[in-house]
C-alpha positions in Angstrom: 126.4 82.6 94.9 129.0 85.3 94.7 128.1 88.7 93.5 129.5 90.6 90.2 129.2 93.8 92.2 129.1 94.6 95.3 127.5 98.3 96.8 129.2 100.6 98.8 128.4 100.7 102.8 125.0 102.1 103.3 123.9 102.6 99.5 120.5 101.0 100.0 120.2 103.0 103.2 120.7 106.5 101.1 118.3 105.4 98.3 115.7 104.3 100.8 116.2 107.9 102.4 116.0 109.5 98.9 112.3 108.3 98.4 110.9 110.0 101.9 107.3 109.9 99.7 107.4 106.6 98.1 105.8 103.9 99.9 107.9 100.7 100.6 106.8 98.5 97.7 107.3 101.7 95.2 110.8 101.9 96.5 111.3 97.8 95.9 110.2 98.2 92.5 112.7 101.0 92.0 115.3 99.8 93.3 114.6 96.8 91.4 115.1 98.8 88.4 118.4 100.1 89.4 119.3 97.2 90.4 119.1 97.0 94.4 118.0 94.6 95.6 115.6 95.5 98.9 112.6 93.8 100.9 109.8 95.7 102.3 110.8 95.1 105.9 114.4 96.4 105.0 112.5 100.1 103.9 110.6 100.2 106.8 113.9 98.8 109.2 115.9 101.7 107.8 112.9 104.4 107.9 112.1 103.5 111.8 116.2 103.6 112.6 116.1 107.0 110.9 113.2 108.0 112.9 115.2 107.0 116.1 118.1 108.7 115.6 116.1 112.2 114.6 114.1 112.3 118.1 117.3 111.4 120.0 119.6 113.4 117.9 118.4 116.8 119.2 118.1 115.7 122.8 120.4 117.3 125.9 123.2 114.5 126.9 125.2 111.8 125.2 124.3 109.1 127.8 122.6 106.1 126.3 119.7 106.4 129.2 119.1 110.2 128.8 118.3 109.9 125.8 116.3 107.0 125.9 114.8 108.4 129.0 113.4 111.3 126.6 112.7 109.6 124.1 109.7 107.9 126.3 108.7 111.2 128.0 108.2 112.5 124.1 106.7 109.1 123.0 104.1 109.7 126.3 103.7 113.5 125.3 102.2 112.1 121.7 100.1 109.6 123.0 99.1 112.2 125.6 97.9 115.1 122.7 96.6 112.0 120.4 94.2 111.1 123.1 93.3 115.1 123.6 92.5 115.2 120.0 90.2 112.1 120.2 88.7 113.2 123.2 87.9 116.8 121.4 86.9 114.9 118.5 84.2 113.0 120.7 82.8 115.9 122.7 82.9 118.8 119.6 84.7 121.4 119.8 82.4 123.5 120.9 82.1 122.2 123.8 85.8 121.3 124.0 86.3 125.4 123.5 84.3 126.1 126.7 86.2 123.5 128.7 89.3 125.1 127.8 87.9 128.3 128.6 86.8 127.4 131.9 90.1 125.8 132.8 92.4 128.8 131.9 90.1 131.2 134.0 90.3 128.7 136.8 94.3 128.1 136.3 94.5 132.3 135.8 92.8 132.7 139.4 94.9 130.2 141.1 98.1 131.9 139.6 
């Protein structure tokens, strides 16, 4: 089925990128409306390439494995503070405080 139409290279991409609040069925529906035609998946395809090319865009190098080298030592570095949180979450903060506390005196006398 031919189309009457036809939109310009990366049109859905932009509109998908100029709803950063909307979730992906609100952006359907409005593209619907102005008549572009888009899937769930395709939202969240283009919002996960988009988040790709931000954490690599601002890393050191243009090699291919540099940057996807960093990209995993950041991706470990998030998983890394979400499990601090949970772990602070689980013991109180309190508590969490006075750990803290007793590790920088302890890394302050080693130094």
């Amino acid at each position: 089925m031919p189309r009457n139409s036809k939109l310009p290279l990366g049109a859905k991409a932009a509109f998908v990128r100029s709803n950063p609040s909307a979730t992906a069925q609100e952006i359907v529906k409005l593209g619907k409306k102005q008549g572009i035609t888009l899937t769930a998946g395709h939202v969240y395809n283009i919002r996960a390439d988009d988040k790709k090319r931000r954490l690599t865009s601002d890393l050191p190098g243009s090699d291919a494995t540099t940057r996807a080298t960093a990209a995993t030592t950041r991706s470990a570095s998030t998983q890394l503070d979400a499990q601090l949180r949970t772990l602070v979450i689980r013991i109180g903060l309190d508590r969490a405080e006075q750990v803290f506390s007793e590790l920088k005196s302890t890394l302050s006398r080693m130094a």
